[in-house]
N, CA and C atoms as a LAMMPS dump frame, in Angstrom:
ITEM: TIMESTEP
0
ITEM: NUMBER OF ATOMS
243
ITEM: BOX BOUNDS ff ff ff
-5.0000000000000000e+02 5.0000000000000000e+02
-5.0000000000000000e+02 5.0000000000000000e+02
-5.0000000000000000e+02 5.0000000000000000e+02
ITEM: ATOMS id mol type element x y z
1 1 1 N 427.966 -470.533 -371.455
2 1 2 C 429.296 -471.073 -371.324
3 1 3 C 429.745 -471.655 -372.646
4 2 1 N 430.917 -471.517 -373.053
5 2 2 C 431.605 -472.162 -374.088
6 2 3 C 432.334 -472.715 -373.921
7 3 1 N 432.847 -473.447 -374.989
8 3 2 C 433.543 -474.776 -374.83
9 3 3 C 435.017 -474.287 -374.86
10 4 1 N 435.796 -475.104 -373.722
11 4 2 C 437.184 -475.17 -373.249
12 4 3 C 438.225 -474.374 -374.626
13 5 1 N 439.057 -473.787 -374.608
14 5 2 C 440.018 -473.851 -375.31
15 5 3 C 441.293 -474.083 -374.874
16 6 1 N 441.562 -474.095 -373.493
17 6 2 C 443.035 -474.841 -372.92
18 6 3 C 442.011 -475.679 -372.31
19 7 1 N 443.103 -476.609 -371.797
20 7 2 C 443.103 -477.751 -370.26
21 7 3 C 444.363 -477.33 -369.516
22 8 1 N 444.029 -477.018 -368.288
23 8 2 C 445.42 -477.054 -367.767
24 8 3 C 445.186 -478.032 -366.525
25 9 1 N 446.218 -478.477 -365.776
26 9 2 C 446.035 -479.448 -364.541
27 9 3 C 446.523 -478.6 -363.292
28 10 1 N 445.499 -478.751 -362.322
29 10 2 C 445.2 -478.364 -361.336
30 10 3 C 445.49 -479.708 -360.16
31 11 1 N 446.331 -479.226 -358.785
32 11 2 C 445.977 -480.042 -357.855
33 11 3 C 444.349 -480.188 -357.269
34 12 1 N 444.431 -481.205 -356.75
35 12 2 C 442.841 -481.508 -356.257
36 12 3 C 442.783 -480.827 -354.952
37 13 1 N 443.551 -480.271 -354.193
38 13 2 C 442.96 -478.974 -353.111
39 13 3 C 442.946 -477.675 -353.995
40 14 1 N 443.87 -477.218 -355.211
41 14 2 C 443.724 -475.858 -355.685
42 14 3 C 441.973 -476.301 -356.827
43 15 1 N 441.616 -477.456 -357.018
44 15 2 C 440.182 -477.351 -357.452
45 15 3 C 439.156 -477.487 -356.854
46 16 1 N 439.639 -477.786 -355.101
47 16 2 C 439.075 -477.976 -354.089
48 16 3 C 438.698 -476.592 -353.808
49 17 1 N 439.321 -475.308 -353.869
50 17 2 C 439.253 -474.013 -353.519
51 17 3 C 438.522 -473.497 -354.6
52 18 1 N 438.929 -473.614 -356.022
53 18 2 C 438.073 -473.087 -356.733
54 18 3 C 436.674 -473.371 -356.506
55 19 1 N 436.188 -474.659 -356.582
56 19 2 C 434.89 -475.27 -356.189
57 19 3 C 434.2 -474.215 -354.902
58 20 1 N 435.2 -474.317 -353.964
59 20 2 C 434.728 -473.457 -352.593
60 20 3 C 433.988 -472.033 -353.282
61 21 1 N 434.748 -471.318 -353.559
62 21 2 C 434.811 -469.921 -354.21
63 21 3 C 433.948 -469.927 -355.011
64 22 1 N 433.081 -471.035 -356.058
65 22 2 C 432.46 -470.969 -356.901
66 22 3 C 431.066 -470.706 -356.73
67 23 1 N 430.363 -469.734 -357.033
68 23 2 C 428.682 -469.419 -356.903
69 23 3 C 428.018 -470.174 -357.931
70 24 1 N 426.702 -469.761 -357.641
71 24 2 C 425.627 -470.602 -358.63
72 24 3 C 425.672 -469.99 -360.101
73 25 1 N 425.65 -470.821 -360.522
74 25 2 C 425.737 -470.731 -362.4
75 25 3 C 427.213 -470.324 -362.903
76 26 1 N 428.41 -470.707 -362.057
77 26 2 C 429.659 -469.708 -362.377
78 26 3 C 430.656 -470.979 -363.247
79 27 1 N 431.009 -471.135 -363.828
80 27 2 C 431.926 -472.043 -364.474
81 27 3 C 433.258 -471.598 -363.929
82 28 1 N 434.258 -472.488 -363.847
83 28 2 C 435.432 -472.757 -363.263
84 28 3 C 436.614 -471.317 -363.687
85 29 1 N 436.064 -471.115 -365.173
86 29 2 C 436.694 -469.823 -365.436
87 29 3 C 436.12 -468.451 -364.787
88 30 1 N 434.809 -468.439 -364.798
89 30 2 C 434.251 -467.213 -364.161
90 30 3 C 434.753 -466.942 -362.878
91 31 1 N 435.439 -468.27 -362.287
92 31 2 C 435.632 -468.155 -360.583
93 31 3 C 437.02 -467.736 -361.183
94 32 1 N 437.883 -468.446 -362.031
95 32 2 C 439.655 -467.459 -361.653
96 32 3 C 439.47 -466.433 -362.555
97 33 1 N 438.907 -465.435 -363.949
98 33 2 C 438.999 -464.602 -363.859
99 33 3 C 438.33 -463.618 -362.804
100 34 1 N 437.398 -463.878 -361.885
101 34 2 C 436.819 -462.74 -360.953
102 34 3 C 438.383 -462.961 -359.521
103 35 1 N 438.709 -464.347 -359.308
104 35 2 C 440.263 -464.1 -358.607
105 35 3 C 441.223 -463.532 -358.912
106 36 1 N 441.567 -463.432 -360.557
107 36 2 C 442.585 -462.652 -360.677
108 36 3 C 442.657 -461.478 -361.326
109 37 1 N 440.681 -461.302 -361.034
110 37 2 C 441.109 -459.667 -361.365
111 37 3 C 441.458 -458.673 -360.403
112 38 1 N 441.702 -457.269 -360.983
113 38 2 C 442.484 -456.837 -359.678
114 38 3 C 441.541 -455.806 -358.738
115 39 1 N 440.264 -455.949 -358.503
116 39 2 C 439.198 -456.118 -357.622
117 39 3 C 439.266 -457.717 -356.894
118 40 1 N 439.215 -458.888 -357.579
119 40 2 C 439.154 -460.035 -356.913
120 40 3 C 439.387 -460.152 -355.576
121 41 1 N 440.633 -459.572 -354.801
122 41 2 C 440.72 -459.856 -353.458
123 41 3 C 439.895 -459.053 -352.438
124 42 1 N 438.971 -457.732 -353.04
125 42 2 C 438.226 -457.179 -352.425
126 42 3 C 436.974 -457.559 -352.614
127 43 1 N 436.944 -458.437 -352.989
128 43 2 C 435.015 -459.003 -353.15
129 43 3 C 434.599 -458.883 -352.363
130 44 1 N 433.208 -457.879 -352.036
131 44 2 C 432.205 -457.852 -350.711
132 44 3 C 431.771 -459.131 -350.731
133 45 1 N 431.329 -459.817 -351.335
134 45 2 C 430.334 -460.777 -351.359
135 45 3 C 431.273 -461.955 -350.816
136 46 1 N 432.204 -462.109 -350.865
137 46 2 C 433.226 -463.531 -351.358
138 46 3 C 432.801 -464.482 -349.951
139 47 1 N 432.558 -463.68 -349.027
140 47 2 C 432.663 -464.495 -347.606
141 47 3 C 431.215 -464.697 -347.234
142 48 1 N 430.578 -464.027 -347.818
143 48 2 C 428.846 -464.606 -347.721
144 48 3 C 428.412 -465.787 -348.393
145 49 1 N 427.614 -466.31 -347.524
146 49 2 C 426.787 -467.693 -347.991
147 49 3 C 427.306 -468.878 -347.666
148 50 1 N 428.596 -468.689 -347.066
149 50 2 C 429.298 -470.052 -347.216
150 50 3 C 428.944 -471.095 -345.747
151 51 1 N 428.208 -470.555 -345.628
152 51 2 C 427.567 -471.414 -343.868
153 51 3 C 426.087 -471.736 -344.221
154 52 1 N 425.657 -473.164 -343.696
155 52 2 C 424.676 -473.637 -344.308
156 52 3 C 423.642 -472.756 -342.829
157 53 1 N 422.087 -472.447 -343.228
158 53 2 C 421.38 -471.719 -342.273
159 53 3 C 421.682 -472.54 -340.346
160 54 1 N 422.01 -473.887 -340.374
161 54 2 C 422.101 -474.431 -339.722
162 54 3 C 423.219 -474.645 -339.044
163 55 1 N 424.826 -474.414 -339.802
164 55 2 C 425.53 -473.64 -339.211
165 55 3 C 425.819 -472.039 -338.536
166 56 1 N 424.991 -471.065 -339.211
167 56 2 C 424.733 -470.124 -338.891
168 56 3 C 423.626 -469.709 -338.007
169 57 1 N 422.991 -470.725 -337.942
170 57 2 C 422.171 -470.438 -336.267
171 57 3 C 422.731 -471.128 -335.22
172 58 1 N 423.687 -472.259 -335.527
173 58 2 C 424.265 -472.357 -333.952
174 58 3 C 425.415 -471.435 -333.506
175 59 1 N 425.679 -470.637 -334.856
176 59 2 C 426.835 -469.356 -334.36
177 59 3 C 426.178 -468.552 -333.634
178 60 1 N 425.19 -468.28 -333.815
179 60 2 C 424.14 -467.247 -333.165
180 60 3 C 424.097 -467.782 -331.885
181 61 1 N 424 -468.478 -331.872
182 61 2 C 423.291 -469.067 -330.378
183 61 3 C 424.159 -468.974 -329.671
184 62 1 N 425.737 -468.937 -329.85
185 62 2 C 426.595 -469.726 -329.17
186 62 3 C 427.237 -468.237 -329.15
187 63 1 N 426.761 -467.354 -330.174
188 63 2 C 427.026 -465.808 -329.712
189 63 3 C 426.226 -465.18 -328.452
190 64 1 N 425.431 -465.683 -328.548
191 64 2 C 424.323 -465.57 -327.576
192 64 3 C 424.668 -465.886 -325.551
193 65 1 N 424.648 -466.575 -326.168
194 65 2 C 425.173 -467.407 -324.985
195 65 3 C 426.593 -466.872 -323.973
196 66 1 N 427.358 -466.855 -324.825
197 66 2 C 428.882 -466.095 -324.11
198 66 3 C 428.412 -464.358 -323.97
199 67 1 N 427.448 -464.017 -324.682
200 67 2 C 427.1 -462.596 -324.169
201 67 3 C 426.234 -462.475 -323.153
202 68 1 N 425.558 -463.088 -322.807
203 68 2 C 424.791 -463.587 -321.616
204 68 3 C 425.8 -463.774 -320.498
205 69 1 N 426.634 -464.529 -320.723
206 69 2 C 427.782 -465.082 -319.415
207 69 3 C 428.193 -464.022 -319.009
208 70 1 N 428.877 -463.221 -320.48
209 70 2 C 429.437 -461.808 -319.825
210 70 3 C 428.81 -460.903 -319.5
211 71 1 N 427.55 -460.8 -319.754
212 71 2 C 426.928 -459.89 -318.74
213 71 3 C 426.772 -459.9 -316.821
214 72 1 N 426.163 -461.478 -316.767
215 72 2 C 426.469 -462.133 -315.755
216 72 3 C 427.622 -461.795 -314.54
217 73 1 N 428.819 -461.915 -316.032
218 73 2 C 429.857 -461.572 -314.725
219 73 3 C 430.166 -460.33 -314.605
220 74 1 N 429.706 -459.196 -315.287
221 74 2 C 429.703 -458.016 -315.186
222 74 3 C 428.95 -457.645 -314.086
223 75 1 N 427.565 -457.826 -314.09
224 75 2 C 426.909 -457.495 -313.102
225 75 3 C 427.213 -458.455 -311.443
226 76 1 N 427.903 -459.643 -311.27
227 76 2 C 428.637 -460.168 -310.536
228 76 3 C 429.752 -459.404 -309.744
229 77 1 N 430.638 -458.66 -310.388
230 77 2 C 431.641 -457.699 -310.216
231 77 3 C 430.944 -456.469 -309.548
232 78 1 N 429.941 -455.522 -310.536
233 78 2 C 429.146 -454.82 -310.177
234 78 3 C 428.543 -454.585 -308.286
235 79 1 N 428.599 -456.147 -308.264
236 79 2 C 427.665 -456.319 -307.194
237 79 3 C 428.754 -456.606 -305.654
238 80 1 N 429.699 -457.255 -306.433
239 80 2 C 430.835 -457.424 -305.305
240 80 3 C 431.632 -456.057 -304.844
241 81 1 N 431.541 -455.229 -305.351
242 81 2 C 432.268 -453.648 -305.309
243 81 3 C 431.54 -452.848 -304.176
């Protein structure tokens, strides 16, 4: 990384988003030129990682769970016919 050659001012939710968007080892510029390049809005990656393992296992579970129900009432229906 090298040292700044502008400053510009940013609101504190638009550095709130950059921060979001930002991966490991990426400096603040690496995150808006990969946004405004013109791949940026198709990033495979962009939406991975952002759930801690512990949010992402109670998604599971809770996927789990409502697919279970609906089976339930499938075979409920099944059975009333």
């Amino acid at each position: 990384m090298g040292t700044a050659d502008e400053q510009i001012r940013v609101s504190k939710s638009v550095k709130q988003e950059i921060e979001r968007r930002r991966r490991d080892g990426e400096s603040y510029n690496d995150v808006l030129k990969r946004m405004f390049s013109p791949a940026g809005d198709r990033d495979f990656l962009a939406g991975f990682g952002r759930w801690s393992d512990e949010r992402a296992d109670r998604a599971r579970e809770v996927r789990e769970r409502y697919k279970k129900k609906s089976k339930e009432r499938m075979h409920r229906r099944i059975e009333d016919t």
